[in-house]
SEVEXKOL-928124 format. One record per residue: z, x, y of N, C-alpha, C in turn. Coordinates in pm, whole numbers, padded with zeros to 5 digits, always signed. Atoms other than C-alpha are relative to their C-alpha. Layout:
// SEVEXKOL-928124
ZXYZXYZXY ...
This chain:
// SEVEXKOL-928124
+00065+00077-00106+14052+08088+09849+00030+00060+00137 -00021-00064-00124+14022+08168+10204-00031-00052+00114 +00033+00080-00106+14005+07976+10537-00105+00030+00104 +00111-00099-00011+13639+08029+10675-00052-00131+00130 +00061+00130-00101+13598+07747+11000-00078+00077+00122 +00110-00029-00136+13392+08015+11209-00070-00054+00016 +00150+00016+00001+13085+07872+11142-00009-00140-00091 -00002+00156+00072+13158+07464+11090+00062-00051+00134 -00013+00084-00100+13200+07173+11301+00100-00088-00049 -00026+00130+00053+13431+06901+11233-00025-00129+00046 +00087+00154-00035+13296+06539+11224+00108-00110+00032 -00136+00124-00065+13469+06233+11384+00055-00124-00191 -00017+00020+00055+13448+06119+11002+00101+00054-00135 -00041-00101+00074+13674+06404+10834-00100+00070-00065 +00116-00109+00059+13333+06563+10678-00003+00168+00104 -00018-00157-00056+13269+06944+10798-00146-00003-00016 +00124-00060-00048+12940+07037+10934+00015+00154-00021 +00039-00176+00082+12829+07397+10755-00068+00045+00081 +00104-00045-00117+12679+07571+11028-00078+00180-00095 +00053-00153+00064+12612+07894+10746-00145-00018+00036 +00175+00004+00063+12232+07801+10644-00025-00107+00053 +00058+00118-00058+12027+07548+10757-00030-00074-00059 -00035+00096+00111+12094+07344+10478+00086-00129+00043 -00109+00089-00124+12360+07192+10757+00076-00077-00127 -00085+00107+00068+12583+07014+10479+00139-00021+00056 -00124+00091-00106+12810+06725+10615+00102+00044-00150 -00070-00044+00148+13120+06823+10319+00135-00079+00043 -00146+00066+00057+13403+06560+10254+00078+00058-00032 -00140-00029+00075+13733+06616+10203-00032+00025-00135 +00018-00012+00147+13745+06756+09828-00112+00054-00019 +00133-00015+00042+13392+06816+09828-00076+00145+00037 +00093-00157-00041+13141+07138+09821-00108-00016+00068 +00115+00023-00054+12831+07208+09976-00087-00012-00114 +00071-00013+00097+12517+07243+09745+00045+00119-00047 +00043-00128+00028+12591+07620+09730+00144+00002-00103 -00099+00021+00110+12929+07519+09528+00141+00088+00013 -00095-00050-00013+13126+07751+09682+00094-00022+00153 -00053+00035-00123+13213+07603+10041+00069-00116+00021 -00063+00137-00003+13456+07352+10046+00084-00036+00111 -00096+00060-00092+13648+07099+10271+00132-00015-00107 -00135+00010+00041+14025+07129+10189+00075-00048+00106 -00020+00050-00121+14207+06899+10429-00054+00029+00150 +00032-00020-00110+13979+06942+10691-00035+00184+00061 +00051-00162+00016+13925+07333+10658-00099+00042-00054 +00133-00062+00074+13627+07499+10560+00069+00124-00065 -00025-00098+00100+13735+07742+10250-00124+00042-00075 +00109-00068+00053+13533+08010+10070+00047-00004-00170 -00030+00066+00119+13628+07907+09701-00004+00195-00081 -00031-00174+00074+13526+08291+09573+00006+00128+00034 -00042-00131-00098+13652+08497+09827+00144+00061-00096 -00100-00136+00089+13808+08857+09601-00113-00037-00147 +00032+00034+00169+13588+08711+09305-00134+00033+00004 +00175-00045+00079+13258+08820+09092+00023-00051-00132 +00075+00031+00118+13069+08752+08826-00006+00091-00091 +00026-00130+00050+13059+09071+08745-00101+00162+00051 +00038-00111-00038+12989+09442+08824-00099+00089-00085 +00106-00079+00087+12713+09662+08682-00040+00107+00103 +00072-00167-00079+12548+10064+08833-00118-00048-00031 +00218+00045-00029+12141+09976+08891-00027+00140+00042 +00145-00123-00061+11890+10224+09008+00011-00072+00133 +00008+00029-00089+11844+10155+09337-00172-00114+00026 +00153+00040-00066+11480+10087+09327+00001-00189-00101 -00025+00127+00068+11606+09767+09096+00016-00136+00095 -00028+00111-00092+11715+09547+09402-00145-00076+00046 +00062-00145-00010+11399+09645+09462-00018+00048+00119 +00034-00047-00127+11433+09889+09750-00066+00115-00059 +00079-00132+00051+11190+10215+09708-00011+00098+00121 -00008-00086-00154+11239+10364+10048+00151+00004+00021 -00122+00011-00006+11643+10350+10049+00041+00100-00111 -00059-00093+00083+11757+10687+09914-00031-00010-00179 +00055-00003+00101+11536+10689+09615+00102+00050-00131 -00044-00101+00099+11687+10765+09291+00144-00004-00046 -00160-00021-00018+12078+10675+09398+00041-00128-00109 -00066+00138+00056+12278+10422+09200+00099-00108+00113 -00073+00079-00098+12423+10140+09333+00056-00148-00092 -00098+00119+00089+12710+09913+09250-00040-00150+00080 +00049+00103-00032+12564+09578+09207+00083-00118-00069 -00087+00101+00033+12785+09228+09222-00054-00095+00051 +00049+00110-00085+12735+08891+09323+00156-00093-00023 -00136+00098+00025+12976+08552+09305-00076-00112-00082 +00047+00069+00070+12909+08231+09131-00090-00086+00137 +00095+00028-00121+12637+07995+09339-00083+00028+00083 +00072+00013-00070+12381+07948+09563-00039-00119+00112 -00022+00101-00108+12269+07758+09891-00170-00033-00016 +00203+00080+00017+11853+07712+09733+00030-00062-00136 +00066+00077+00155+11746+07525+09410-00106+00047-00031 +00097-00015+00065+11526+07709+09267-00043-00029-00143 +00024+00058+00175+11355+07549+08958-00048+00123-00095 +00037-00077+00065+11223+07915+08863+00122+00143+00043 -00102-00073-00039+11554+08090+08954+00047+00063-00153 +00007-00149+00090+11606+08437+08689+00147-00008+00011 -00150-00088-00016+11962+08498+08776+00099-00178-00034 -00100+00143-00021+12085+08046+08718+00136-00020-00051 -00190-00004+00022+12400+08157+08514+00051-00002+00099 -00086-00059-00146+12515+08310+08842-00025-00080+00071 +00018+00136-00128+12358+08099+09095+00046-00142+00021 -00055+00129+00024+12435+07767+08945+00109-00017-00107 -00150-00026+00023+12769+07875+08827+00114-00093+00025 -00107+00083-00051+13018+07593+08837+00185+00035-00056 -00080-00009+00096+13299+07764+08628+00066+00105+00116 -00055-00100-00132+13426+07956+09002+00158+00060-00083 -00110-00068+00065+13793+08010+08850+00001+00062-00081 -00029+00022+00114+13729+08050+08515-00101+00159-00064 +00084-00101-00001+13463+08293+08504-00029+00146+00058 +00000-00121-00103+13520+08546+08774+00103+00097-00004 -00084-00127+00028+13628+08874+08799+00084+00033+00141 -00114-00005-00123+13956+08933+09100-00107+00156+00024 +00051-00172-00035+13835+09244+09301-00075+00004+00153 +00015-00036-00179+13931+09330+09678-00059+00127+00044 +00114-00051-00033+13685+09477+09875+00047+00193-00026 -00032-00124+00039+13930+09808+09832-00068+00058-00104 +00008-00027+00143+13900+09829+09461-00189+00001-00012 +00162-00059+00037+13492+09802+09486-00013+00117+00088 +00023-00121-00085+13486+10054+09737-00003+00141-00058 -00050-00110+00097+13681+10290+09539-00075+00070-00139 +00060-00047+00118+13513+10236+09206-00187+00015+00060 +00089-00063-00030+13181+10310+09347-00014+00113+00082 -00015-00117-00041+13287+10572+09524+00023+00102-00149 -00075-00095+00123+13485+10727+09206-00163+00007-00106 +00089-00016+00085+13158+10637+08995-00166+00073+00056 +00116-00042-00088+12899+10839+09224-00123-00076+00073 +00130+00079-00083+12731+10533+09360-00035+00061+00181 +00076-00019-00188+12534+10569+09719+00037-00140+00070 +00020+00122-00025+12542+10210+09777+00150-00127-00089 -00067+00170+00016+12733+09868+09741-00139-00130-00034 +00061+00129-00035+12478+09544+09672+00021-00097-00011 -00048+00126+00043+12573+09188+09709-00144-00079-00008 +00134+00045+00103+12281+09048+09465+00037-00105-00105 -00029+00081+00081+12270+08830+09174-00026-00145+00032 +00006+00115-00102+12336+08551+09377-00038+00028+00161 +00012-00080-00146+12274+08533+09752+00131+00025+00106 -00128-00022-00130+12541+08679+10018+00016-00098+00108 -00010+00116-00143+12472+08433+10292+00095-00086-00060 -00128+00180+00047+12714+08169+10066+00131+00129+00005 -00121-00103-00017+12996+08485+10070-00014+00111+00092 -00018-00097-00056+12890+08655+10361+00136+00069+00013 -00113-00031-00038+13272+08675+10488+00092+00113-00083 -00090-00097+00108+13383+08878+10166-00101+00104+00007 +00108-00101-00006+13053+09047+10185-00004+00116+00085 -00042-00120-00068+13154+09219+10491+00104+00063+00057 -00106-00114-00029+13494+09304+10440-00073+00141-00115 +00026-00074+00038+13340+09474+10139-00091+00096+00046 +00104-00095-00072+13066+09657+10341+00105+00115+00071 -00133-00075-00089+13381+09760+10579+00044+00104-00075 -00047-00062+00107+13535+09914+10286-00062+00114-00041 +00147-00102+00074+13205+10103+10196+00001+00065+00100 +00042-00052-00118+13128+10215+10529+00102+00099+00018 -00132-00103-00009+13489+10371+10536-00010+00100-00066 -00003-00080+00128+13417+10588+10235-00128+00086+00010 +00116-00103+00075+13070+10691+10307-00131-00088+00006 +00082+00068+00108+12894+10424+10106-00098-00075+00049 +00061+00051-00063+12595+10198+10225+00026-00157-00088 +00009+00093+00048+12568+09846+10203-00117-00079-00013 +00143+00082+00003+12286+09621+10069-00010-00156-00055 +00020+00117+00086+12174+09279+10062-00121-00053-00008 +00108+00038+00059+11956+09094+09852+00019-00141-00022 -00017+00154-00071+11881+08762+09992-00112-00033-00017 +00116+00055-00028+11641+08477+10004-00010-00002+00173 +00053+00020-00159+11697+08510+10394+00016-00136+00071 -00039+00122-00046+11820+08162+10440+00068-00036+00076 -00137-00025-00068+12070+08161+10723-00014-00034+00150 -00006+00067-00118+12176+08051+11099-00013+00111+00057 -00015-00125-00072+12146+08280+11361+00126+00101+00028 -00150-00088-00053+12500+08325+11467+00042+00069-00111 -00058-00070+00114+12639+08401+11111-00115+00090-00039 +00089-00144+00103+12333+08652+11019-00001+00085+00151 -00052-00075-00085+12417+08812+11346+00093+00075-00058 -00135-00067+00032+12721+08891+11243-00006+00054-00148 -00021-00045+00177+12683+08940+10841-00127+00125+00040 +00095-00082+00035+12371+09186+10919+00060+00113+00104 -00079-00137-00067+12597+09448+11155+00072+00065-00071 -00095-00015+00110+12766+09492+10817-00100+00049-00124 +00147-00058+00182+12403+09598+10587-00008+00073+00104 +00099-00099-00058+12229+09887+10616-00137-00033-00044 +00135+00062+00061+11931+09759+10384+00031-00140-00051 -00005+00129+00043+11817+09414+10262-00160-00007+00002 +00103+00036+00102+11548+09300+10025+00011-00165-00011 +00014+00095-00017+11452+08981+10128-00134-00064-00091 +00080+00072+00071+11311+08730+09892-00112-00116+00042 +00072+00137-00020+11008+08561+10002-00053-00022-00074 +00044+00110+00144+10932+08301+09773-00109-00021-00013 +00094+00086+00003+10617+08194+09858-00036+00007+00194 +00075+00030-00113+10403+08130+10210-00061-00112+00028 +00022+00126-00039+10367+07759+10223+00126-00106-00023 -00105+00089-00055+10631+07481+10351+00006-00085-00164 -00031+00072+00108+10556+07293+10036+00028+00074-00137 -00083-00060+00148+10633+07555+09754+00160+00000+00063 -00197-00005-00018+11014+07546+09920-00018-00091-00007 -00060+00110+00040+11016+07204+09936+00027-00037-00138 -00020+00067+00110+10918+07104+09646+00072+00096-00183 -00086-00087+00106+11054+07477+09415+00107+00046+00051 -00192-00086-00098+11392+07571+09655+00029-00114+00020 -00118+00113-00081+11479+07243+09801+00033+00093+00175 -00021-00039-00136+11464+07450+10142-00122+00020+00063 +00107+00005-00062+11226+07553+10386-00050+00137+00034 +00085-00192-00023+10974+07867+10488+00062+00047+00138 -00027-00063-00133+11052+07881+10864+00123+00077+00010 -00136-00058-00037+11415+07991+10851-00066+00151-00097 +00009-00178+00045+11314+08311+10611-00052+00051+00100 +00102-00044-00110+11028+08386+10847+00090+00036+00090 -00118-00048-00094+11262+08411+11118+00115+00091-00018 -00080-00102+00083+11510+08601+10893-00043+00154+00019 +00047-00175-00002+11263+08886+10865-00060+00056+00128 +00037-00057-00152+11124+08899+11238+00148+00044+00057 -00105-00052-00058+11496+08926+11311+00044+00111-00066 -00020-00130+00053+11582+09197+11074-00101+00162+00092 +00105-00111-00074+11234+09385+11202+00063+00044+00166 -00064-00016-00157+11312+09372+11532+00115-00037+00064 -00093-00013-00069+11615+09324+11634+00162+00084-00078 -00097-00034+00115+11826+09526+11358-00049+00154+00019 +00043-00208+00045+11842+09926+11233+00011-00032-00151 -00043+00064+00129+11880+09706+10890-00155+00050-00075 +00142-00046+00080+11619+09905+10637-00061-00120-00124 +00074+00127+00019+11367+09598+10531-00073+00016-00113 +00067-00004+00068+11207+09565+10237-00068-00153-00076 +00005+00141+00031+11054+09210+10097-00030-00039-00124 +00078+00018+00174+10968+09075+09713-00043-00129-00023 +00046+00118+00035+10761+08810+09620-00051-00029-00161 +00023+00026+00096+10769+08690+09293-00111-00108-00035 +00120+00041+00023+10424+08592+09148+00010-00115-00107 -00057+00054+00095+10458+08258+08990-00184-00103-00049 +00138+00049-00015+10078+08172+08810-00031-00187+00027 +00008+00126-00036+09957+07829+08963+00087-00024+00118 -00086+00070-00114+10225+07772+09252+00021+00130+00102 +00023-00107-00138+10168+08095+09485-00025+00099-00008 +00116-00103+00007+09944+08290+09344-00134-00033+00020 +00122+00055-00059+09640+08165+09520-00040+00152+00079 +00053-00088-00105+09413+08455+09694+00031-00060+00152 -00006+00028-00132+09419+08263+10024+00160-00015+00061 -00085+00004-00057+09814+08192+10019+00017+00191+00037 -00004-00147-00019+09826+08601+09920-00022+00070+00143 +00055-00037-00104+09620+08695+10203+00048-00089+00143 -00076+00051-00159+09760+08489+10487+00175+00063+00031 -00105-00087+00021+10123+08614+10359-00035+00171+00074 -00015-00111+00024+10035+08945+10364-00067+00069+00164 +00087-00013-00135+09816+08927+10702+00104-00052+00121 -00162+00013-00054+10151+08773+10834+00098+00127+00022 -00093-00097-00002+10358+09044+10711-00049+00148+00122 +00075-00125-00092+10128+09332+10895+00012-00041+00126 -00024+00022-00130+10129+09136+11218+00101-00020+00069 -00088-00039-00028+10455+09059+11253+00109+00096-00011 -00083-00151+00059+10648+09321+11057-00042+00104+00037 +00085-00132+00005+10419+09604+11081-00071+00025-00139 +00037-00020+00113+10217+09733+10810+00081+00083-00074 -00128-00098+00078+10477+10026+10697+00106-00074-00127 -00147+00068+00091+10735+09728+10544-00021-00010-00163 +00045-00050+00160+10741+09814+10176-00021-00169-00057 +00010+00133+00089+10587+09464+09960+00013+00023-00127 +00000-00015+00113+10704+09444+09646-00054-00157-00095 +00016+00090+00037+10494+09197+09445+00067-00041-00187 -00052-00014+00200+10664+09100+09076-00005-00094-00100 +00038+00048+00084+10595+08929+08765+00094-00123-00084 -00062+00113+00030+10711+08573+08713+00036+00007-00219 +00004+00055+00171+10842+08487+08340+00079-00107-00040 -00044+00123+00028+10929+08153+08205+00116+00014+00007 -00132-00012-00036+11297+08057+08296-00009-00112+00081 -00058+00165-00055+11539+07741+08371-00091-00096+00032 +00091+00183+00044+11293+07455+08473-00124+00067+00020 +00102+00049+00000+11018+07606+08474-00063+00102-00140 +00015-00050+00173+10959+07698+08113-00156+00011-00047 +00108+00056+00095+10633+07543+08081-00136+00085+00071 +00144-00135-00082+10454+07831+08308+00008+00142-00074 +00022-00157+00122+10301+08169+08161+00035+00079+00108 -00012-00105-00115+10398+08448+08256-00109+00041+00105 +00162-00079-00143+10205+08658+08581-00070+00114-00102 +00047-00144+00082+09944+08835+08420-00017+00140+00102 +00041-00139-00067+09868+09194+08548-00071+00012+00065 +00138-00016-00121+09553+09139+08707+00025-00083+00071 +00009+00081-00155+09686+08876+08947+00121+00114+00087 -00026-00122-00060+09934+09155+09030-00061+00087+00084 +00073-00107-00059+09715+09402+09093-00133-00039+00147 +00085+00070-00050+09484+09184+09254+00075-00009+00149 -00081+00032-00138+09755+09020+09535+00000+00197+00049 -00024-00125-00081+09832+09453+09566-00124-00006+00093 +00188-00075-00048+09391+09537+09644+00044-00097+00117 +00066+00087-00084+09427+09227+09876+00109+00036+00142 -00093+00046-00121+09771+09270+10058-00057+00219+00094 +00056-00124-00022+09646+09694+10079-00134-00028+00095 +00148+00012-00076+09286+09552+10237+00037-00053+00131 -00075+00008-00124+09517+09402+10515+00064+00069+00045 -00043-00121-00028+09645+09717+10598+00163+00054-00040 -00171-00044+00083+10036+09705+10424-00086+00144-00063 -00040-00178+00045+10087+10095+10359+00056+00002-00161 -00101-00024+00078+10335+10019+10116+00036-00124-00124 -00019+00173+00069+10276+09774+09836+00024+00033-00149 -00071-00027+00117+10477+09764+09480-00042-00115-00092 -00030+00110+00133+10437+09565+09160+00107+00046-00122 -00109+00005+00142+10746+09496+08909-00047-00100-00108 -00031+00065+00172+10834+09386+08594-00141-00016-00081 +00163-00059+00050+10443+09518+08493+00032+00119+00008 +00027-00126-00051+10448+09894+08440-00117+00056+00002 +00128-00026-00039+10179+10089+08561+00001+00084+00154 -00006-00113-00049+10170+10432+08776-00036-00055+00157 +00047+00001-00127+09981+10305+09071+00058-00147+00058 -00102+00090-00074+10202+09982+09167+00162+00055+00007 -00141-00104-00018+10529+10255+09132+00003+00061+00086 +00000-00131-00049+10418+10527+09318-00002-00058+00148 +00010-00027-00174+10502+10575+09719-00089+00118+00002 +00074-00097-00054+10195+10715+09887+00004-00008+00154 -00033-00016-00150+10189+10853+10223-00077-00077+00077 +00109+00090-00070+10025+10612+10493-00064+00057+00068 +00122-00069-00086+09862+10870+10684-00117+00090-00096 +00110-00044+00110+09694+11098+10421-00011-00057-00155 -00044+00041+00144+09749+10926+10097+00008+00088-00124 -00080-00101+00067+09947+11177+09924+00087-00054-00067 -00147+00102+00076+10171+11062+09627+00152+00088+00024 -00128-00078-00048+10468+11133+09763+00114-00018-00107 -00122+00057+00093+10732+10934+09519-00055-00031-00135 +00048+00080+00097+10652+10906+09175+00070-00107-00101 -00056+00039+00137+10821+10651+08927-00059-00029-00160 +00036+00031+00118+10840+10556+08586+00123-00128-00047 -00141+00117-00041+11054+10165+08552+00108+00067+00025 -00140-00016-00114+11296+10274+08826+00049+00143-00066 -00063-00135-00025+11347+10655+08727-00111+00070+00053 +00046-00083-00073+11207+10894+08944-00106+00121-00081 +00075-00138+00075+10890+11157+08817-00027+00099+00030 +00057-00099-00119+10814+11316+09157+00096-00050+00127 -00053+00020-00127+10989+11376+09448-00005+00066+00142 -00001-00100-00130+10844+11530+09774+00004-00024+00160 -00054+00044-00127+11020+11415+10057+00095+00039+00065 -00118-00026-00046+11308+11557+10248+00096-00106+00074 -00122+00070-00045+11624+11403+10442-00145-00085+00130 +00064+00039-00114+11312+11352+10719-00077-00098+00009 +00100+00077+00018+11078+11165+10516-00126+00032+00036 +00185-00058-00039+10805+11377+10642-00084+00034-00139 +00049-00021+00113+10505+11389+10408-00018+00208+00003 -00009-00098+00009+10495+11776+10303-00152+00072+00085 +00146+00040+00010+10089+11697+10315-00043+00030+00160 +00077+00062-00141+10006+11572+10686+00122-00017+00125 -00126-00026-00108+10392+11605+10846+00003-00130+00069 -00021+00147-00049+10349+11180+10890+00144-00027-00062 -00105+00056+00070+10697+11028+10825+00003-00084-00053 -00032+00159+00112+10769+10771+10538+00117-00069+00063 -00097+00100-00015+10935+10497+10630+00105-00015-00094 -00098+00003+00100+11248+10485+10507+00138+00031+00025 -00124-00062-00034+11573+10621+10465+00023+00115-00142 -00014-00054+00078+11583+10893+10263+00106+00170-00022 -00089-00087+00012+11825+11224+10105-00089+00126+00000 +00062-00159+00002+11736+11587+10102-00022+00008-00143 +00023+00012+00138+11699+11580+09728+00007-00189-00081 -00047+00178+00080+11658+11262+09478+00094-00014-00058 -00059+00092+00054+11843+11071+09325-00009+00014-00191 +00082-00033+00156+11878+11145+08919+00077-00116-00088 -00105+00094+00106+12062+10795+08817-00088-00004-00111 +00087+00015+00063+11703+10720+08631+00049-00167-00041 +00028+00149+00037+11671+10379+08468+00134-00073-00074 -00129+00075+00045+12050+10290+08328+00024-00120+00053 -00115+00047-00035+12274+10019+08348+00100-00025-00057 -00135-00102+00023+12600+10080+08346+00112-00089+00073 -00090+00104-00056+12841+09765+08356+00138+00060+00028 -00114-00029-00066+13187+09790+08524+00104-00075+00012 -00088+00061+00005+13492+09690+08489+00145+00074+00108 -00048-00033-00152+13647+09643+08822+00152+00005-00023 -00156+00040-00043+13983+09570+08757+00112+00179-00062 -00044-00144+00023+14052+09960+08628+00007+00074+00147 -00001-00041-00154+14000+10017+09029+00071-00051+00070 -00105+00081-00130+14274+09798+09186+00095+00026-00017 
């Protein structure tokens, strides 16, 4: 445990005002927030799985999914137990709605990840699985750690968060793959239990006011925000405020925790949201968990040159340098990219952290 009262108020009732997310939870003595890991302990705000995971695993990079972030590299991916949304179609709910914090978790100071992704040729760190905003504080000693060594750090968030604390937790990423859920107030209410405006604001602050490399994923869920008109207002959003360059990754819902009783995303509403969010001028638009050559491939936005090719998350083609210039038309790809790729290819490659401390 760890004493975490930057970012809390205390109430004239002994409760603790959570100033993390805008979830604002008042938290009793004894008691957690929703996210299960923030507790009042006599009047202290404690981080319940600060040194702790769920567990460690090596990804592809383009798995988080970033596709402009050093293509090709591996990256050591962890999370903790909990979350600060409710999602009824939440993929990852072992982890997220994790109540077993002691019992389940793996010890492992930000040293010991540093190390073993250094020692195991990762590029990267990601705090995923779950979201970082409920462990920023461990999140960026471990970034610290990384940064010392080399290593980059990445997070993969729904984007839920206060200003002051994502101030401070985002001087500590280099990339982040922000989950937008959806583009109407009532799919968060009524599938997160939270709200649209705070992401929105999440990613205008990343865009502009960060060097934090942006990427966004919206998981296609059929009937609740896969509508052409939400698609197209999303995506006519993203171009006006983001820019068109910001890579969209759209991906393929499949039955899971409550919501069982939906079919999977077929392929052609995939491909479809791509033609539509591409006809609004996004450069850079992806479909997962469908394979299929032309929702993989990075093409250049000035001449449309396939610059990046994949095949699920290993690399087929690679003609880009450290500059990102296309070879083609000498336009730069957005991005962040190495003088050569990346040859992790499609593994994963679990880890056992405690051989590193």
């Amino acid at each position: 445990m760890r004493m975490v009262d930057h970012f809390s108020t205390p109430l004239p009732d002994g409760r603790i005002l959570c100033e993390v997310c805008p979830r604002a939870c008042k938290i009793g003595v004894g008691q957690r927030g929703l996210c299960y890991v923030r507790q009042n302990v006599d009047g202290h705000m404690v981080l319940t799985t600060d040194g702790m995971s769920s567990g460690f695993c090596i990804d592809p990079i383009e798995k988080k999914p970033l596709n402009h972030f050093y293509p090709g590299s591996s990256v050591l991916s962890f999370g903790t137990a909990g979350c600060n949304l409710a999602c009824a179609f939440c993929q990852n709910h072992e982890i997220s709605k994790s109540r077993e914090v002691e019992t389940s978790s793996e010890k492992a100071t930000p040293e010991a990840i540093a190390r073993a992704a250094t020692e195991l040729g990762c590029a990267s760190v990601a705090f995923t699985y779950n979201d970082p905003v409920i462990f920023f504080e461990y999140a960026m000693d471990v970034a610290a750690a990384c940064h010392e060594r080399g290593l980059k750090a990445v997070a993969v968030t729904a984007g839920s968060m206060c200003p002051a604390p994502r101030a401070e937790f985002y001087r500590s990423i280099d990339a982040a793959n922000v989950d937008l859920k959806g583009f109407t107030e009532e799919f968060y209410r009524r599938h997160t239990a939270s709200h649209l405006e705070p992401v929105l604001d999440t990613l205008r602050y990343l865009k502009r006011e960060t060097n934090v490399w942006l990427e966004i994923t919206t998981l296609l869920i059929p009937g609740e925000n896969d509508a052409p008109e939400e698609i197209d207002a999303m995506t006519k959003w993203i171009a006006e405020e983001l820019g068109t360059e910001v890579p969209l990754h759209f991906t393929a819902f499949h039955p899971d925790y409550r919501m069982l009783d939906h079919p999977p995303t077929p392929k052609e509403t995939l491909m479809r949201a791509r033609a539509q969010a591409i006809a609004n001028g996004l450069k850079h638009v992806y479909t997962g968990n469908r394979r299929g050559p032309e929702g993989e491939t990075t093409f250049c936005a000035g001449c449309g040159a396939a610059l990046i090719g994949r095949d699920a998350y290993e690399l087929t083609a690679y003609e880009v340098g450290a500059s990102g210039a296309c070879p083609h038309c000498a336009k730069p790809l957005a991005g962040r990219f190495a003088e050569t790729r990346g040859a992790w290819g499609r593994r994963r490659q679990p880890v056992a952290i405690e051989a590193y401390a």
